[in-house]
C-alpha angles and dihedrals in degrees: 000000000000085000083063103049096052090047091061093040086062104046085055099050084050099046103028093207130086099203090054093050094045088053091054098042090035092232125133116253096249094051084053089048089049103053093046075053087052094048096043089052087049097061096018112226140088111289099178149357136203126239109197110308082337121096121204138187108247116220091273085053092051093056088045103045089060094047092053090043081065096045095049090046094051090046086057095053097052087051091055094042087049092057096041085057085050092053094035112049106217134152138082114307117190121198120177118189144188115249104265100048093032090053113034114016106037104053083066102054101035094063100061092043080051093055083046093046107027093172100055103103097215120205110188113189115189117204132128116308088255098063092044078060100051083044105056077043094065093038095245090130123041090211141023139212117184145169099237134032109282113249099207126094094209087070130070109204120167119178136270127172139002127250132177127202121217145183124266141195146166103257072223081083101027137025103187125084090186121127106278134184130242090256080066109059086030100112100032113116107257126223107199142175125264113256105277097053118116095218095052091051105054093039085064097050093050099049085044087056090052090052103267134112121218085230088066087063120083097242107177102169148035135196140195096223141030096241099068092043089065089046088056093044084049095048084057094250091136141295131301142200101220127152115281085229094063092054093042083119097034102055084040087060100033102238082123141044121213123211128193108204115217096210113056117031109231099190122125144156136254129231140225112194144175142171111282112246142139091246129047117184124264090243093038090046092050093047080055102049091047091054084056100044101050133074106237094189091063101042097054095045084045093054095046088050085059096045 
């Protein structure tokens, strides 16, 4: 309210004249009169006097008037600096991932938002989807991107992009990349992902869903990352199920063999996810929009075309 009453003290001691200050803030004249009253009685103290049809700031109003001119000015200067953050996204913007989409699939996208928002400072944390999800809980990542749907109701996730796991080998134990069917990979050692991990989970549920338990397999080793699963499957220690976009180089150069199996379907979708609130933040809610708005397939192909 104080905001109110200096505007209008400053706008008397420039213009000298209530009428003409009630006409510019389209207030009444007593309701001009009343807020100089209000001030006055703030500081206590005479602000102005009239001189005549004049009105003039008194000493006390002199101090003061220079004071609110500041203050004014300074006002004005937040409420252009608020719009321009409004029309210029800035600010931090942390993003956490699961494996597949934080190594594989983002450094290929942030980098063009980034040539769009220069001045978005952008933190990306890989870990298992569960912990994404603990994370974006506790409000230690602003967005998620994750391997399964989200079962939490604090959390809003939509789709945005396919992935289908698949089974690799060393062509050191195999030499076929044919369609084969879950007998046949029965009794290869299996090199798996630690709990927590996306992929693992929904490669157990879909084998559970074609009859078999993940306990029936030979499994023989787990890691922590995808990366070192594909090294043991490389150095010939067993099979994996692991995400076609993480042995895009790998089946291109022939260090690993993919197989489909006919028997079980091993699609799914990725997440994005993020806290449920009324309001997202401006850089949260562009990062977003520009997820939706792209076509992650053709980026990626278009920059390996370029690499």
């Amino acid at each position: 309210m104080i905001v109110t009453y200096l505007q209008t003290f400053v706008k008397v001691v420039q213009r000298g004249n209530l009428s003409e200050v009630a006409n510019e803030l389209h207030f009444t004249q007593p309701t001009v009169s009343k807020q100089l009253q209000a001030l006055e009685n703030i500081y206590n103290t005479k602000l102005i006097e009239r001189s005549g049809k004049k009105i003039r700031p008194t000493e006390q109003g002199k101090v003061l008037y220079e004071y609110a001119v500041d203050i004014m000015e300074t006002l004005k200067e937040a409420e252009n600096a608020v719009k321009k953050t409004k029309r210029e996204i800035m600010g931090d913007l942390y993003l956490a991932s699961s494996t597949i989409p934080g190594q594989y699939i983002l450094p290929h996208i942030i980098g063009i938002y980034k040539e769009k928002y220069p001045k978005v400072n952008i933190s990306l944390e890989v870990s298992s989807s569960a912990q994404v999800q603990k994370m974006l809980l506790n409000g230690e990542t602003d967005i998620g991107f994750i391997g399964a749907k989200p079962q939490n109701k604090q959390l809003e996730y939509r789709s945005f992009m396919e992935d289908e796991l698949i089974f690799i080998i060393s062509p050191k134990n195999i030499k076929t990349n044919e369609i084969l069917s879950l007998n046949n990979i029965r009794d290869i050692p299996i090199i798996s992902r630690k709990q927590g991990s996306a992929t693992r989970k929904i490669v157990e549920e879909r084998l559970a869903q074609a009859g078999i338990e993940s306990s029936r397999l030979a499994n023989v080793m787990e890691f922590g990352n995808n990366e070192s699963v594909k090294t043991a499957v490389e150095a010939g220690m067993g099979g994996a199920f692991v995400s076609k976009w993480s042995v895009q180089k790998e089946l291109r150069l022939g260090t690993l063999i993919g197989i489909k199996l006919k028997d079980v379907s091993l699609n799914r979708k990725l997440f994005v996810a993020y806290p449920c609130r009324k309001y997202i933040p401006a850089v949260s809610k562009s990062f977003l929009e520009y997820i939706n708005s792209i076509d992650v397939y053709k980026i990626i192909d278009q920059q390996k075309g370029h690499s």
